[in-house]
Backbone as a printed PyTorch tensor [residue, N CA C, xyz], in Angstrom:
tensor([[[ 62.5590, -56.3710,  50.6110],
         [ 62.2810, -55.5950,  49.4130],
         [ 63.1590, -54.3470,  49.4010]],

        [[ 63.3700, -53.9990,  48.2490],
         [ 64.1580, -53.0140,  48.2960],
         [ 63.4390, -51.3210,  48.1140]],

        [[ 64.1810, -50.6530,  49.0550],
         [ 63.2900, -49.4570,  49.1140],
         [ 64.3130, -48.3800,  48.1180]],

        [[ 63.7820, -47.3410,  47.6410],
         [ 63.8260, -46.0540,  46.8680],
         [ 63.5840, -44.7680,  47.7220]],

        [[ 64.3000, -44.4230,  48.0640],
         [ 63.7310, -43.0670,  49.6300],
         [ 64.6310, -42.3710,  47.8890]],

        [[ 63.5510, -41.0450,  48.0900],
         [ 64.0050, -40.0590,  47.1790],
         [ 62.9100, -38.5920,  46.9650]],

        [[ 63.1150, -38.0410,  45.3610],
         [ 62.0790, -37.2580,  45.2710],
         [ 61.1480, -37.5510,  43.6620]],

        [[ 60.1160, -37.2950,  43.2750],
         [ 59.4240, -37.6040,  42.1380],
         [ 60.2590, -36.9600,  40.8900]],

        [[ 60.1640, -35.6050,  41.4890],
         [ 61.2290, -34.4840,  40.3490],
         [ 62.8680, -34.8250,  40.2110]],

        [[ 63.0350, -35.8100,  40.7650],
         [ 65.0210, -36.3260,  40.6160],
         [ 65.3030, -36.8860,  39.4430]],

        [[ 66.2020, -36.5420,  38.6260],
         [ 65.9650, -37.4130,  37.5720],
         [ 66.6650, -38.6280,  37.7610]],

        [[ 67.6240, -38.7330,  38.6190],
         [ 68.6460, -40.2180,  39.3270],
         [ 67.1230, -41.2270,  39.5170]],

        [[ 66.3010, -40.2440,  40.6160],
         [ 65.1300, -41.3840,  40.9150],
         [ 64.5540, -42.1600,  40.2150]],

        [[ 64.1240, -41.1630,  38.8360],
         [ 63.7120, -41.5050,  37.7070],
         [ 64.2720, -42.7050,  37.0230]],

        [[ 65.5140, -42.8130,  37.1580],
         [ 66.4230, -43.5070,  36.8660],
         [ 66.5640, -45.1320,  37.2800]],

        [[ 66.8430, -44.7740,  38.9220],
         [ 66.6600, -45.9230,  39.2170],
         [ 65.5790, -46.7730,  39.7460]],

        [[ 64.7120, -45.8610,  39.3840],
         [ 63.4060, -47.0320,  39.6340],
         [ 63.1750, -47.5610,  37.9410]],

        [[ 63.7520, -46.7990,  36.7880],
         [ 63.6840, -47.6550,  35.7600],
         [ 64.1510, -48.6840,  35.5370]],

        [[ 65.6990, -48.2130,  36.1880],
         [ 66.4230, -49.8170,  36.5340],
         [ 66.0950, -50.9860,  37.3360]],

        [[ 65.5940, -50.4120,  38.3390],
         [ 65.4120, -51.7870,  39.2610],
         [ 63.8410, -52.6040,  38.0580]],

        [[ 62.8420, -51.4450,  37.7740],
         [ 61.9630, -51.7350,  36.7690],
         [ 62.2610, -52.8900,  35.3480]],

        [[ 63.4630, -52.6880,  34.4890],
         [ 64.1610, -53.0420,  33.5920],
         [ 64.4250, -55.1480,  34.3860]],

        [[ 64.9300, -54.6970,  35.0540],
         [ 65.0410, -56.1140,  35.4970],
         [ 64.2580, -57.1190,  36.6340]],

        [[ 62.8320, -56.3240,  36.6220],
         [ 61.6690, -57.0790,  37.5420],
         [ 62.4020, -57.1480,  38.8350]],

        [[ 63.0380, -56.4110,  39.3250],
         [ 63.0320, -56.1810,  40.7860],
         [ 62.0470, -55.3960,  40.9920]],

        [[ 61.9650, -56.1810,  42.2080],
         [ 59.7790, -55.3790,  43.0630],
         [ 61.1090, -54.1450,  43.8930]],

        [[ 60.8010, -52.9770,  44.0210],
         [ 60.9000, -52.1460,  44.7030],
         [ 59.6360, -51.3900,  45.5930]],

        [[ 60.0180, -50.4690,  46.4320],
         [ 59.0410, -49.4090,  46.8720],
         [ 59.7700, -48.4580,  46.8530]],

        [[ 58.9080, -47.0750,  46.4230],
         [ 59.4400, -45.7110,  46.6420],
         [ 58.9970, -45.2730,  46.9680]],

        [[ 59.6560, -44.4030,  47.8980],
         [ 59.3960, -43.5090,  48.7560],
         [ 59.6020, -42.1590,  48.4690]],

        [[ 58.5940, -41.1930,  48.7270],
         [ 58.5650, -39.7420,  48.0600],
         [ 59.3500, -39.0290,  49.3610]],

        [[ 60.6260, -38.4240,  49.6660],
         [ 61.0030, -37.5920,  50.9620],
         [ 60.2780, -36.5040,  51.3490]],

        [[ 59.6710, -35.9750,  50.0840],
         [ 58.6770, -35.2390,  50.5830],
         [ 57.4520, -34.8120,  51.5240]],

        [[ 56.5670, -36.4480,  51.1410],
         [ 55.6490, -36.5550,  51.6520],
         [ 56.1170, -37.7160,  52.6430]],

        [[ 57.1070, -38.5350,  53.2430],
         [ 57.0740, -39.9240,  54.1980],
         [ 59.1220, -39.1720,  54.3930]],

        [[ 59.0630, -38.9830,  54.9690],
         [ 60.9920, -39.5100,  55.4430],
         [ 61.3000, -40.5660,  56.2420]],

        [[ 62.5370, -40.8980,  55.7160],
         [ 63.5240, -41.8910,  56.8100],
         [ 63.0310, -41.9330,  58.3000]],

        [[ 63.0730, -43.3940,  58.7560],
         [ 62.7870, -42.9970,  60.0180],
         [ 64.0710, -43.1970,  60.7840]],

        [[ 64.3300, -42.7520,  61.8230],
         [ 65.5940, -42.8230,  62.2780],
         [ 66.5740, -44.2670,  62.2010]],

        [[ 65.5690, -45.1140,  62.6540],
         [ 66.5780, -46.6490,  62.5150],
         [ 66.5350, -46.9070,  60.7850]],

        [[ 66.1270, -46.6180,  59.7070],
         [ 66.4870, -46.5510,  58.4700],
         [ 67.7090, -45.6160,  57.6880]],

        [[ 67.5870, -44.5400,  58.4150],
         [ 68.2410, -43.4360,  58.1460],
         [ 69.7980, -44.2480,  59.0780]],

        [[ 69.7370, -44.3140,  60.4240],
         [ 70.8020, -44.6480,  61.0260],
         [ 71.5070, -46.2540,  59.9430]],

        [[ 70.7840, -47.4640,  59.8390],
         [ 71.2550, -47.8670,  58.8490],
         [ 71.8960, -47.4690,  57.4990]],

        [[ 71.3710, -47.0790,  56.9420],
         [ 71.9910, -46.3540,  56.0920],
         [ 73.3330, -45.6150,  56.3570]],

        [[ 73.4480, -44.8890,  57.3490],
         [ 74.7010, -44.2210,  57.7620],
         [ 75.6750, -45.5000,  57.7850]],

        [[ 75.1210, -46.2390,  58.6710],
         [ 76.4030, -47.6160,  59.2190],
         [ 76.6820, -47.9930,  57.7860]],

        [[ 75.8890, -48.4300,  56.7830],
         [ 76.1300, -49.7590,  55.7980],
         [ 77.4130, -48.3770,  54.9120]],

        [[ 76.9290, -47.1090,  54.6980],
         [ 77.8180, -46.0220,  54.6030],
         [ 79.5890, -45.7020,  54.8280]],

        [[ 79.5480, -45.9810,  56.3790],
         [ 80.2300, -45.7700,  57.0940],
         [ 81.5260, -47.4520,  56.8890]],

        [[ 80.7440, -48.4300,  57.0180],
         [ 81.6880, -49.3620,  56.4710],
         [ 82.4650, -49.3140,  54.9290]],

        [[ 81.1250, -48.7450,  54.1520],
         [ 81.9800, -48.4950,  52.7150],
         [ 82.7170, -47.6220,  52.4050]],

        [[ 82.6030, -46.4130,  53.2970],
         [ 83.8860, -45.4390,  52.5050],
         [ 85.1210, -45.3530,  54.0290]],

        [[ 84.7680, -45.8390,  54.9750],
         [ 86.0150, -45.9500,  56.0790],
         [ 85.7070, -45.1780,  57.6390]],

        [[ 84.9770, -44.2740,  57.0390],
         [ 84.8170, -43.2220,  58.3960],
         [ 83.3330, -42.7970,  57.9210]],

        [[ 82.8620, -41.9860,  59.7850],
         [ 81.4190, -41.4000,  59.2310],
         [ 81.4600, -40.1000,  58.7600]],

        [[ 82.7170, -39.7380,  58.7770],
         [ 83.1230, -38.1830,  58.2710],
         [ 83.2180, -38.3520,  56.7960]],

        [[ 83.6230, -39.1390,  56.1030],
         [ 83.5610, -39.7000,  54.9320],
         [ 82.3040, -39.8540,  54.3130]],

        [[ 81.6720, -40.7720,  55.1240],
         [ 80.0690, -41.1310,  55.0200],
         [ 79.4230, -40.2270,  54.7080]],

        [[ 79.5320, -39.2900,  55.7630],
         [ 78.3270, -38.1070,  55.9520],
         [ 78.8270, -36.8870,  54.5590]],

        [[ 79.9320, -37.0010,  54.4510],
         [ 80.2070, -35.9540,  53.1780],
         [ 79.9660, -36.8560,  51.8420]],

        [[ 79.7410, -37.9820,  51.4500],
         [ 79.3530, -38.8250,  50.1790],
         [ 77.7870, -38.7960,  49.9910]],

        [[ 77.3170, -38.8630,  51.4860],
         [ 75.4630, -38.6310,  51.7200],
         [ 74.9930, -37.2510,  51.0970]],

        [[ 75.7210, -36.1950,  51.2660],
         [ 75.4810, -34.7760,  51.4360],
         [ 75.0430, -34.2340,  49.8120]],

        [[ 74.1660, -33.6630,  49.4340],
         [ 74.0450, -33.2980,  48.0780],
         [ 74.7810, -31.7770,  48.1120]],

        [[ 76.2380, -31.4570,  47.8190],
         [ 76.3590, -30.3930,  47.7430],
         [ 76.1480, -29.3790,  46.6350]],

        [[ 74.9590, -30.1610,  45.6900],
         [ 74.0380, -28.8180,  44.7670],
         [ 73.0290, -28.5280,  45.0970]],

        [[ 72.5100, -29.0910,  46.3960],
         [ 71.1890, -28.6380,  46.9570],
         [ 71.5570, -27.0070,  47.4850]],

        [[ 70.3220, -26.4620,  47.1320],
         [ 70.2550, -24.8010,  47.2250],
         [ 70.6430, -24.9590,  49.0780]],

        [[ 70.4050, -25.7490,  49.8910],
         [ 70.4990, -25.6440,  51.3840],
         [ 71.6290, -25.8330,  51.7490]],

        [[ 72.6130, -26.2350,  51.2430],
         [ 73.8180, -27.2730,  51.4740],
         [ 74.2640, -25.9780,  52.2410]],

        [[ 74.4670, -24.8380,  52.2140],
         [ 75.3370, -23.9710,  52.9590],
         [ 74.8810, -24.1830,  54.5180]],

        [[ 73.4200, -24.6230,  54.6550],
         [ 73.2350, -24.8170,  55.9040],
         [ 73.9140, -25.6470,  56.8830]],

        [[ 74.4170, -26.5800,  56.3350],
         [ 75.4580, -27.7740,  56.8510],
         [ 76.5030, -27.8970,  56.2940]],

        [[ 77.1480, -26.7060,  55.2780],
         [ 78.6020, -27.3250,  55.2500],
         [ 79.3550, -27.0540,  56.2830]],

        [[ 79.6210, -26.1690,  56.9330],
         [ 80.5570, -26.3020,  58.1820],
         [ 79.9490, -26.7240,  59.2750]],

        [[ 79.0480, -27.7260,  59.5550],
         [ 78.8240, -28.1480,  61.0640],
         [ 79.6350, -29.6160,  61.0280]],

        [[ 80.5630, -29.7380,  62.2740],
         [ 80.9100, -31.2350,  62.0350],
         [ 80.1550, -32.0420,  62.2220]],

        [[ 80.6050, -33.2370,  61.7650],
         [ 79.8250, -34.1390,  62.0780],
         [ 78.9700, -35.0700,  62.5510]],

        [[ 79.1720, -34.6730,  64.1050],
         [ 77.9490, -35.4050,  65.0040],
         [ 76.6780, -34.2440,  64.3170]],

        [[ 76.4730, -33.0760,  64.6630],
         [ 75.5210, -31.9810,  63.8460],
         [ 75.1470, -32.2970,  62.8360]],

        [[ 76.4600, -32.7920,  61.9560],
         [ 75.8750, -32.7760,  60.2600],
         [ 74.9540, -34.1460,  60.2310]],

        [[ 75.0660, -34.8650,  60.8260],
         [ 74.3200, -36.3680,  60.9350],
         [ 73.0060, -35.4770,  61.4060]],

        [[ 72.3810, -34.8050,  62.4750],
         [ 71.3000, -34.8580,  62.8510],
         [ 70.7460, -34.0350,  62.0350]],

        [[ 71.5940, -33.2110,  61.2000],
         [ 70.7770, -31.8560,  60.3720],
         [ 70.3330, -32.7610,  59.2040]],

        [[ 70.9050, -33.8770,  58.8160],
         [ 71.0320, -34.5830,  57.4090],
         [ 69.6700, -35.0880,  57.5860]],

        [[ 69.4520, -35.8250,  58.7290],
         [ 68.1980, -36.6190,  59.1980],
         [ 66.7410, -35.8860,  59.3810]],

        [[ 67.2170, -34.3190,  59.9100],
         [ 66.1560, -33.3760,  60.0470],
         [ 65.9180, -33.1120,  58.8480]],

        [[ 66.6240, -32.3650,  57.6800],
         [ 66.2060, -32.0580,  56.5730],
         [ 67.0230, -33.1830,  55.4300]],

        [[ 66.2710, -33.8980,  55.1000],
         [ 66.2610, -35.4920,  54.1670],
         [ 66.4920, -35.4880,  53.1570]],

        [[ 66.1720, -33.7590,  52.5670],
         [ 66.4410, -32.9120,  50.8300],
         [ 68.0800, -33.2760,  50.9220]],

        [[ 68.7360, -32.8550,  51.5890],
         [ 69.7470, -32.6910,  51.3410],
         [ 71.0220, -33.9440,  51.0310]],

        [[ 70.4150, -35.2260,  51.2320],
         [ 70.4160, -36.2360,  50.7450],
         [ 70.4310, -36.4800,  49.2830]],

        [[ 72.3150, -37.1550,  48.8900],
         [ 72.3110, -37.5710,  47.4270],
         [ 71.1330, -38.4210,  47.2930]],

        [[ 70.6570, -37.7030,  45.8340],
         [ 69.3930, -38.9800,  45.8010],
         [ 69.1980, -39.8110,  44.6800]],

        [[ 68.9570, -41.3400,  44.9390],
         [ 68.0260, -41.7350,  45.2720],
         [ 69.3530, -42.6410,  46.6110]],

        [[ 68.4630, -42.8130,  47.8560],
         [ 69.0470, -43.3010,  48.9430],
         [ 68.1400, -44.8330,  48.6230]],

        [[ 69.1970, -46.0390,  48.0760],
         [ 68.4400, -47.3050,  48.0830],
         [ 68.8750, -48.1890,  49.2810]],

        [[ 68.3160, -48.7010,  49.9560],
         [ 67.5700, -49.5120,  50.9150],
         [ 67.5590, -50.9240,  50.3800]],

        [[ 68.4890, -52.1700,  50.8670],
         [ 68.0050, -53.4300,  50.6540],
         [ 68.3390, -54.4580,  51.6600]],

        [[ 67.3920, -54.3180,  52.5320],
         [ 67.3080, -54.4910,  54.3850],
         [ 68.1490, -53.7250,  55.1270]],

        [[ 68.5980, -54.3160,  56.2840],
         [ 69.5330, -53.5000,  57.5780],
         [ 70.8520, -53.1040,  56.8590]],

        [[ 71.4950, -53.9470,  56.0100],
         [ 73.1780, -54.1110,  55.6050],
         [ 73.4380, -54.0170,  54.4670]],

        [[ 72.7380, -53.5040,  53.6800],
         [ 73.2410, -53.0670,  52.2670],
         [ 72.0170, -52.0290,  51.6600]],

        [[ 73.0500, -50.9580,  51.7210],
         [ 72.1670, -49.1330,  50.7250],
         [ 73.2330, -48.6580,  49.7520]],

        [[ 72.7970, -47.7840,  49.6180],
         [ 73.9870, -46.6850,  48.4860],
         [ 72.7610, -45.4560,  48.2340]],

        [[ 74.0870, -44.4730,  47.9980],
         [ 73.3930, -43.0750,  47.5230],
         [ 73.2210, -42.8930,  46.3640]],

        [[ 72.8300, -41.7300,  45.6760],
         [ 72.9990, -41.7510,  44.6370],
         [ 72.7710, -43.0210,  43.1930]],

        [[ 73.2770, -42.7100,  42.0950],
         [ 72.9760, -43.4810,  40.7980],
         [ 73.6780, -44.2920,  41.1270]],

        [[ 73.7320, -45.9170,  41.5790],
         [ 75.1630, -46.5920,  42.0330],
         [ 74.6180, -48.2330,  41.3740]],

        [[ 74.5910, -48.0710,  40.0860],
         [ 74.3840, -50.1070,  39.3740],
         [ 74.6290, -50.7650,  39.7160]],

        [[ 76.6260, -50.2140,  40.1060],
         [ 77.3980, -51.6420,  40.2790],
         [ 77.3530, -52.1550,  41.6610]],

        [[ 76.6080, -51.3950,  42.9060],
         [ 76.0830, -51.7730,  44.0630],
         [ 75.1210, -52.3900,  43.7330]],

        [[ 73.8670, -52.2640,  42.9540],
         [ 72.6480, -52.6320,  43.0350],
         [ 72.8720, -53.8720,  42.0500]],

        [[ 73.5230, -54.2900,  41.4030],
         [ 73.9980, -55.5640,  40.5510],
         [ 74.0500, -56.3370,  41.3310]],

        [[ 74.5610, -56.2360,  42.8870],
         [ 75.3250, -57.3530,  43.8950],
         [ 74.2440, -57.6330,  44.6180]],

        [[ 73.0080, -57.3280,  44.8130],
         [ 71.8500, -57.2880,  45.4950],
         [ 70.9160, -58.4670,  45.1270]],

        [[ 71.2390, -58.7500,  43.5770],
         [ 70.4110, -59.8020,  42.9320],
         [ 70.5680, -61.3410,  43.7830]]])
């Protein structure tokens, strides 16, 4: 099943749970607020990441919401850091982070990923 890790107030979230909604895909969502990533979800996510844009330095800066009011907290830590700060605080995560098992996610508003899922 495909998961929705995000926040209620996002309007992307909003978004794509209408979409997956629109075409009777069963989803679950997840509020980051109240439940976060658990590490082997979160670490997936990085990998399925990390294959799509080339590097995890890549990865980890496409993950990163840099309009979150916190983002100054992690823009200059490299990247082994920026991975564990990303995981500690989950806000800072483009959102909605979709989930569809071990080997295929995406950040953010992303259709033409979630088209290939069907």
């Amino acid at each position: 099943m495909i998961q929705i890790f995000g926040t209620n107030k996002n309007f992307d979230c909003k978004k794509a749970q209408m979409w997956f909604k629109e075409r009777r895909i069963p989803f679950q969502f997840i509020d980051l607020k109240e439940k976060e990533m658990s590490a082997g979800e979160f670490e997936s996510v990085l990998q399925v990441m990390i294959r799509q844009t080339g590097s995890r330095e890549a990865a980890l800066e496409q993950m990163t919401d840099k309009k979150n009011k916190d983002y100054s907290s992690i823009a200059w830590l490299d990247e082994s850091e920026k991975a564990s700060k990303l995981f500690e605080n989950q806000q800072l995560l483009v959102q909605p982070v979709c989930r569809n098992g071990k080997d295929k996610a995406s950040v953010g508003l992303n259709t033409k990923v979630w088209e290939t899922w069907k």
